[in-house]
C-alpha positions, -999 to +999 in steps of 0.1 A: +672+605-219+637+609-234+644+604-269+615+602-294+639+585-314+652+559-293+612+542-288+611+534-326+613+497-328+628+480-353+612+467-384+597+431-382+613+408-403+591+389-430+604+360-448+588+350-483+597+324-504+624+329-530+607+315-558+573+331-555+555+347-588+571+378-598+534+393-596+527+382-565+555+400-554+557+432-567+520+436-560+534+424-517+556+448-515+545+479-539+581+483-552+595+481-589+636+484-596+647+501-626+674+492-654+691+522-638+693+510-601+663+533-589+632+521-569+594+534-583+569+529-561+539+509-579+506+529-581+487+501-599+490+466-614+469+447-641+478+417-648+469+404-682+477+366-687+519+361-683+523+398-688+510+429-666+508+465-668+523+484-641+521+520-631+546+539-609+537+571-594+562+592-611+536+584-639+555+556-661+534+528-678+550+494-691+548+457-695+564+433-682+565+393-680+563+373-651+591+355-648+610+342-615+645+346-635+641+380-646+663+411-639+639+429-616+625+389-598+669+388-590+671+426-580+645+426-558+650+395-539+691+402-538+679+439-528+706+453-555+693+492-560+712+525-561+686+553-547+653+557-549+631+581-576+630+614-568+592+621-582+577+584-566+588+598-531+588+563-517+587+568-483+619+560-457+593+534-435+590+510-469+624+509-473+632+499-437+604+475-444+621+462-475+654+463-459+641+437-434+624+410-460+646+379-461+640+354-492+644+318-485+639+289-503+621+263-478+608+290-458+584+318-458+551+328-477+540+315-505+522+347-512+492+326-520+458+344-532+432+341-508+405+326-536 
C-alpha cells in the first residue's frame, strides 16, 4: 500500500528546560493558552521590562508578566488546553509540534538569546 499518509514521520521531539523565562518561551513556540482553555496563536511580542505586550491573530492585545509560576508558564509546560481558537486557525503541524515538547528540569534548552 502506497499511502501518502503512512510516509509522514513523526514529529521530533524537543526538550527545553522547565524553568526557562516565560518570554522566552512563548516567543519558541508562538502559542498563548487562554483562561478559557483555548490556544491563540501569537502574531507579535514586545517585551517591555518584566511585562510584554502580546498579540494573537484573532486580533487580541494584552499584558502580561513574566513569571515562571504563572497560570499560562504551568499550562503550557503541563500542556493543559481544551481546543484551539477558531479565528487564530493554528495550524494541526504546531500542535503535533507542541504535542511532542517535553519539559525537564536538568535537561533541554535553555532558550538562551544568541547576543
Amino acid at each position: 500500500m502506497s499511502d501518502g499518509a503512512s510516509k509522514i514521520k513523526p514529529a521530533r521531539r524537543r526538550f527545553y528546560r522547565k524553568r526557562v523565562d516565560l518570554f522566552r518561551l512563548i516567543d519558541k513556540i508562538k502559542i498563548w493558552p487562554s483562561r478559557k482553555g483555548l490556544l491563540h496563536g501569537i502574531k507579535t511580542i514586545e517585551a517591555m521590562g518584566d511585562q510584554a505586550r502580546i498579540t494573537t491573530h484573532c486580533n487580541k492585545t494584552f499584558m502580561v508578566n513574566n513569571s515562571r509560576n504563572s497560570r499560562a508558564a504551568r499550562w503550557l509546560r503541563n500542556k493543559w488546553f481544551k481546543g484551539v481558537c477558531p479565528a487564530c486557525g493554528v495550524p494541526e503541524w504546531k500542535l503535533e509540534k507542541y504535542a511532542s515538547t517535553h519539559f525537564r528540569r536538568h535537561h533541554g534548552s535553555l532558550l538562551m538569546s544568541d547576543d
